[in-house]
N, CA, C and O of each residue as an XYZ file, in Angstrom:
420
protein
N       9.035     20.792     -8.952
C       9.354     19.703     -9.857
C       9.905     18.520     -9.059
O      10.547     18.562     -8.010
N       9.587     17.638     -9.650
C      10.031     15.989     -8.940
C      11.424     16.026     -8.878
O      12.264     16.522     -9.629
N      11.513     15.323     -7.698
C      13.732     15.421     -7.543
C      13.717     13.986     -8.711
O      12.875     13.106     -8.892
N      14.713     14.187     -9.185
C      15.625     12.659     -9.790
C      16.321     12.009     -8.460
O      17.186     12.391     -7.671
N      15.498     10.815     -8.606
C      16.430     10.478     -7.405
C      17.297      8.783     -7.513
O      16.798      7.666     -7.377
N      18.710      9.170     -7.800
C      19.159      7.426     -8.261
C      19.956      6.569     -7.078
O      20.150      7.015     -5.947
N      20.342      5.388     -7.496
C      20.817      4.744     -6.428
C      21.745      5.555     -5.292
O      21.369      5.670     -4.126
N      22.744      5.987     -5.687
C      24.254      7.102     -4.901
C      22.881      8.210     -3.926
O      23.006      8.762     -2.833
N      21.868      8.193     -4.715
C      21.034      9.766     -3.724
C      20.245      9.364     -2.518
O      20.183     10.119     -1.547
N      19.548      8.031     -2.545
C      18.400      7.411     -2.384
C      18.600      7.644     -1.080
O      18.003      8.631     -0.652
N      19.300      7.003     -0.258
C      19.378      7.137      0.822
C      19.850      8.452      1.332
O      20.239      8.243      2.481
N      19.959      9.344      1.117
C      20.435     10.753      2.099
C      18.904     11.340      1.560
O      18.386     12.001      2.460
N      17.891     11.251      0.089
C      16.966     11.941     -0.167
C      15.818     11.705      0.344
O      15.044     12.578      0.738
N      15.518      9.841      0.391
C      14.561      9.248      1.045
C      14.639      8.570      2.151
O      13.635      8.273      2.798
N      15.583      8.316      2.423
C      15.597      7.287      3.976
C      16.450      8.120      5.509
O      16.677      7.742      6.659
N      16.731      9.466      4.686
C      17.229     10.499      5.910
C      16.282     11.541      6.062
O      16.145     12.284      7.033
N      15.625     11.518      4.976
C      14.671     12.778      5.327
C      13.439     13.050      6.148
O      12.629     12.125      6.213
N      13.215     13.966      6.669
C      12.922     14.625      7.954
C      11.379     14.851      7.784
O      10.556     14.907      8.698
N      11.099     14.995      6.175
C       9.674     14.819      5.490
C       8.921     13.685      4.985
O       9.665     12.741      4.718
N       7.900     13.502      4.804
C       7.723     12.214      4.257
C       8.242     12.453      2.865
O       8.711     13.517      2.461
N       8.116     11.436      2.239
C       8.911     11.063      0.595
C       8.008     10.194     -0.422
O       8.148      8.971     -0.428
N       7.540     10.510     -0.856
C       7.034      9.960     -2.063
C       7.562      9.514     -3.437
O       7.738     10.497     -4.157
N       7.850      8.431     -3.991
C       8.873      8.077     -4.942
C       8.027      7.350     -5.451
O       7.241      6.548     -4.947
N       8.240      7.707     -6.646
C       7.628      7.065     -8.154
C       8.555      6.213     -9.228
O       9.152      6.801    -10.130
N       8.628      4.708     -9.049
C       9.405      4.044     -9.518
C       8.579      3.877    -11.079
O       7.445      3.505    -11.380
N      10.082      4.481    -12.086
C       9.289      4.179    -13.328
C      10.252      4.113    -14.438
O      11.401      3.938    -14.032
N      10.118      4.211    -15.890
C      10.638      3.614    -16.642
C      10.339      4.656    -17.790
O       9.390      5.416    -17.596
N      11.087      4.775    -19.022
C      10.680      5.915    -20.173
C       9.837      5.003    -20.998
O       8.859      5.360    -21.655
N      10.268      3.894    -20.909
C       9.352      3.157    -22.346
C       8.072      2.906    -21.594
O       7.098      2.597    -22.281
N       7.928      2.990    -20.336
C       6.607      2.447    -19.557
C       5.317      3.459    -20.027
O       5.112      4.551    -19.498
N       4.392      2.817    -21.249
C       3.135      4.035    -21.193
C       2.392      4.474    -19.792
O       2.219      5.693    -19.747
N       1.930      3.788    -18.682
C       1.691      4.063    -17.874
C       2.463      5.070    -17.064
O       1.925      6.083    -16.617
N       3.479      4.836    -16.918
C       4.616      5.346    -15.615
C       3.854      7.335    -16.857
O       3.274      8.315    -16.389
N       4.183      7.124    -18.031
C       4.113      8.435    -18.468
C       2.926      9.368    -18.123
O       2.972     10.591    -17.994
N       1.941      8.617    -18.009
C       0.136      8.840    -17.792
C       0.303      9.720    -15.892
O      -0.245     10.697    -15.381
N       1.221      8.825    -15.455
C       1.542      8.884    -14.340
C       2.158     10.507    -14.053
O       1.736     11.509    -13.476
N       2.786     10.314    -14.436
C       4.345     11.649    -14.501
C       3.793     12.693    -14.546
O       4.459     13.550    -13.965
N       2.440     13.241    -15.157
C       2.049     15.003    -14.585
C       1.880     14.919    -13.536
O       2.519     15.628    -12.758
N       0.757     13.830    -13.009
C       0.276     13.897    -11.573
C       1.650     13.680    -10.700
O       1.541     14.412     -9.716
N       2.618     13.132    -10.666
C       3.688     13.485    -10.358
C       4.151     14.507     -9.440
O       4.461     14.569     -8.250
N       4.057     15.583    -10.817
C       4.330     16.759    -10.707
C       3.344     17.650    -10.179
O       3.484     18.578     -9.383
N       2.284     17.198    -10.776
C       1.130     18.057     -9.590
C       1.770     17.602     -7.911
O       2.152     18.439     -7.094
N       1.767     16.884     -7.800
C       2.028     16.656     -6.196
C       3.175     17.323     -5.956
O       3.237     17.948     -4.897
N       4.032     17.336     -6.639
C       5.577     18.561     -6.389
C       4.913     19.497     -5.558
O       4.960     19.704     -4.346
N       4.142     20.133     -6.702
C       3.702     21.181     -6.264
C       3.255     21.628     -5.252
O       3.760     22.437     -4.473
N       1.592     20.751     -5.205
C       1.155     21.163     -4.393
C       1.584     20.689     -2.736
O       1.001     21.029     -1.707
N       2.680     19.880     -2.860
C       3.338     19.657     -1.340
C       4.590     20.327     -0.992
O       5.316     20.054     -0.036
N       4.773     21.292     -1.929
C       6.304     21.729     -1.592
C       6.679     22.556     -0.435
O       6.382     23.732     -0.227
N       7.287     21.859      0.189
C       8.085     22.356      1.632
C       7.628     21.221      2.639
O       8.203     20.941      3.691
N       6.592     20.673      2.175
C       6.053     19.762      3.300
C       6.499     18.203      2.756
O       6.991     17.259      3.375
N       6.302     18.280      2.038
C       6.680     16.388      1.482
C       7.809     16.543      0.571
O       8.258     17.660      0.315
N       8.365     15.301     -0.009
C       9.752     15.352     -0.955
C       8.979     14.221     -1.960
O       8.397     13.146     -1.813
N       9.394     15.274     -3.243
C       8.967     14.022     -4.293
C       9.464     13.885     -5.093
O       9.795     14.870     -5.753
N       9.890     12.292     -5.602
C      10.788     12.216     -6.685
C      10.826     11.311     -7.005
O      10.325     10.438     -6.297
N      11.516     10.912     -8.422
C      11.191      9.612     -9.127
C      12.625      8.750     -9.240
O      13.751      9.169     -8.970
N      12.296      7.596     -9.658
C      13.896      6.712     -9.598
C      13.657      6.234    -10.988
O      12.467      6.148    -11.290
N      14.632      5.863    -12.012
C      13.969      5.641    -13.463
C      14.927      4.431    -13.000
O      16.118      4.504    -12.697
N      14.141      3.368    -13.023
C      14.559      2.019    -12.855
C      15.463      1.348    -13.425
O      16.318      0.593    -12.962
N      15.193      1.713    -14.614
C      15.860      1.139    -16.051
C      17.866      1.361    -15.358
O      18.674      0.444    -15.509
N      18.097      2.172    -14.942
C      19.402      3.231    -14.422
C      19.783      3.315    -13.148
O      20.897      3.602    -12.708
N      18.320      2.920    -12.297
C      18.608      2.648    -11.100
C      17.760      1.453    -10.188
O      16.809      1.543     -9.412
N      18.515      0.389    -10.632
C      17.747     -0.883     -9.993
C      18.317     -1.048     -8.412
O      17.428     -1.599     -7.763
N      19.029     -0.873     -7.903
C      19.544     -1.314     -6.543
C      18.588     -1.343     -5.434
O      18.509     -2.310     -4.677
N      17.592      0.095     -5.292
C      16.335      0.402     -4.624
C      15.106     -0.530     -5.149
O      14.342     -1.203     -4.458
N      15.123     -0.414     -6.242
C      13.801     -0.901     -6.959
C      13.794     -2.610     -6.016
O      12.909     -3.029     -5.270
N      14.824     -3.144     -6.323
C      15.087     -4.031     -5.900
C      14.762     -4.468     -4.760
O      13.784     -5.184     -4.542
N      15.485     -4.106     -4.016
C      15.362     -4.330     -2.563
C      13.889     -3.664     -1.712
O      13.504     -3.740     -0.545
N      13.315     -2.975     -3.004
C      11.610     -2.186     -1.891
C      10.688     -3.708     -3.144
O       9.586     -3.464     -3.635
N      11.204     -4.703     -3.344
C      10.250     -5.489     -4.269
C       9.359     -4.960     -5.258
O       8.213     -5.358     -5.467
N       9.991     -3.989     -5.884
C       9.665     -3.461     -7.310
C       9.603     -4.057     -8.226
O      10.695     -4.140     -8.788
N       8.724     -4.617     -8.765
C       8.156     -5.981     -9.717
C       7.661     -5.376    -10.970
O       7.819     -5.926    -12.060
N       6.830     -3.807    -10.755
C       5.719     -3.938    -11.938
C       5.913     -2.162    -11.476
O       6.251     -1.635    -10.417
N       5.540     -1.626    -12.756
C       6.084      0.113    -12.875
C       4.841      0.611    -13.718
O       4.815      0.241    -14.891
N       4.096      1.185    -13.386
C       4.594      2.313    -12.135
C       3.900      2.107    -10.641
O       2.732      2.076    -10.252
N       5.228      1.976     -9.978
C       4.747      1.891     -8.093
C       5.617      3.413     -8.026
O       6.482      4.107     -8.561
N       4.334      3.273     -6.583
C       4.848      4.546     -5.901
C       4.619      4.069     -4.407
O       3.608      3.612     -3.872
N       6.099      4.365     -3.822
C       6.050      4.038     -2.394
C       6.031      5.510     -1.741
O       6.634      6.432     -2.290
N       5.249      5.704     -0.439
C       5.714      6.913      0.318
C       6.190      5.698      1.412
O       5.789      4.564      1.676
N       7.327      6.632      1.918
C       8.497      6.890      3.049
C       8.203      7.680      3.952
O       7.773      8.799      3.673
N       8.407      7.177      5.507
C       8.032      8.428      6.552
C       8.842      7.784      7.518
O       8.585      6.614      7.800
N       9.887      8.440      8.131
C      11.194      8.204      9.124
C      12.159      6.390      8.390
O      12.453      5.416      9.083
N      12.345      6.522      7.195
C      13.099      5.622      6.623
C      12.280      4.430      5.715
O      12.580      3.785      4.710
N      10.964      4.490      6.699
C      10.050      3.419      6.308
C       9.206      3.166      5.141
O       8.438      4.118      5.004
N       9.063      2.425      4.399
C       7.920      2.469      3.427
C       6.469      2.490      4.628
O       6.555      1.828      5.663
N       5.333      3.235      4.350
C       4.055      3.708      5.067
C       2.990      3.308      3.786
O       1.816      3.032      4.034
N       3.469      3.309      2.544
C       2.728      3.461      1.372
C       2.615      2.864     -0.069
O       2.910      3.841     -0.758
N       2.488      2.351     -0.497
C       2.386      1.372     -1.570
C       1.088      1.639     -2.748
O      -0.108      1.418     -2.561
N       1.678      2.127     -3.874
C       0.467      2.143     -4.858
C       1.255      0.882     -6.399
O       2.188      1.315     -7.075
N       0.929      0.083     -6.551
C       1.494     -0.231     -7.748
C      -0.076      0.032     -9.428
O      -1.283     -0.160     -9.289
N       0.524      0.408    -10.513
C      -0.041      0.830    -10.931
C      -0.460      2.049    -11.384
O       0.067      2.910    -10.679
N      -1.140      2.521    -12.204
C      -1.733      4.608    -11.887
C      -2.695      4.640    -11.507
O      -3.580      4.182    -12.231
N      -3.063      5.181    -10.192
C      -4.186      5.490     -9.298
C      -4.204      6.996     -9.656
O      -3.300      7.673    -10.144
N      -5.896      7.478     -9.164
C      -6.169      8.874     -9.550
C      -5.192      9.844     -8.216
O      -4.685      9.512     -7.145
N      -5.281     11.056     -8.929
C      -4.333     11.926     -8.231
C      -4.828     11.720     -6.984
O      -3.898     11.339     -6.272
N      -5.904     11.794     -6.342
C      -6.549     12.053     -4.846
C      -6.225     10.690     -3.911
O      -6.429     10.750     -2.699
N      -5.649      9.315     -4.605
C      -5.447      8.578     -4.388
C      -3.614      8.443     -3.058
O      -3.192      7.912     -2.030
N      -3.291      9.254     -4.028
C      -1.784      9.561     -3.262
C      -1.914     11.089     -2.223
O      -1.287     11.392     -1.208
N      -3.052     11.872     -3.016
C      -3.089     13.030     -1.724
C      -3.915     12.373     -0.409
O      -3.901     12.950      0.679
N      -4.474     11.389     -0.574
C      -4.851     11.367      0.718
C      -4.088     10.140      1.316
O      -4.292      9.872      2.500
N      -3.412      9.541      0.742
C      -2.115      8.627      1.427
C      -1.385      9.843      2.339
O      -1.526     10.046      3.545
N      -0.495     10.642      1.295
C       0.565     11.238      2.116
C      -0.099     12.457      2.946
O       0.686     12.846      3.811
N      -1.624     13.350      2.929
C      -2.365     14.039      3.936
C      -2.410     13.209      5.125
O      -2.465     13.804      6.201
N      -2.398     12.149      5.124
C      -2.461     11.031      6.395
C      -1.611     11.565      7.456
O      -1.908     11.862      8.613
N      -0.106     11.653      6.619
C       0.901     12.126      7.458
C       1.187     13.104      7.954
O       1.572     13.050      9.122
N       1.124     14.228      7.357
C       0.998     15.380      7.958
C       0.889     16.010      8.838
O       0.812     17.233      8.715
């Protein structure tokens, strides 16, 4: 399952970690971000132990959103040694983000 990840976490979950990170900036009222949110969780899955994935609900946690120029929801940035590597804004198909973060691997 996707970590929750809010402003106080962000940095020890995504910008210290040792895996790449995939974060899904999104919103409850956002229909998209929701369309979004199984595939989400499919990726939990199928990356667990190897990648970190988790979402920031904007609405609650703007400080990140902010500062990675989070404009329009649902983006998904992957992270690899602190860095953004990855940028989707929008819902792209699932294979879209597996072969972003397979890159890294």
């Amino acid at each position: 399952m996707a970590l929750e990840i809010t402003d106080a976490t962000f940095e020890d979950v995504v910008l210290k970690s040792d895996k790449p990170v995939i974060v899904d900036f999104w919103a409850e009222w956002c229909g998209p971000c929701k369309m979004l949110g199984p595939v989400i969780e499919e990726l939990s899955g199928d990356f667990a132990g190897k990648v970190v994935v988790g979402k920031v609900d904007v609405d609650a946690n703007q400080d990140f959103a902010s500062k990675y120029g989070v404009r329009n929801i649902p983006t998904v940035l992957i992270f690899q040694n602190g860095e953004v590597v990855g940028r989707q804004v929008g819902v792209a198909p699932k294979q879209t983000y597996v072969d972003a973060v397979s890159s890294l691997l």
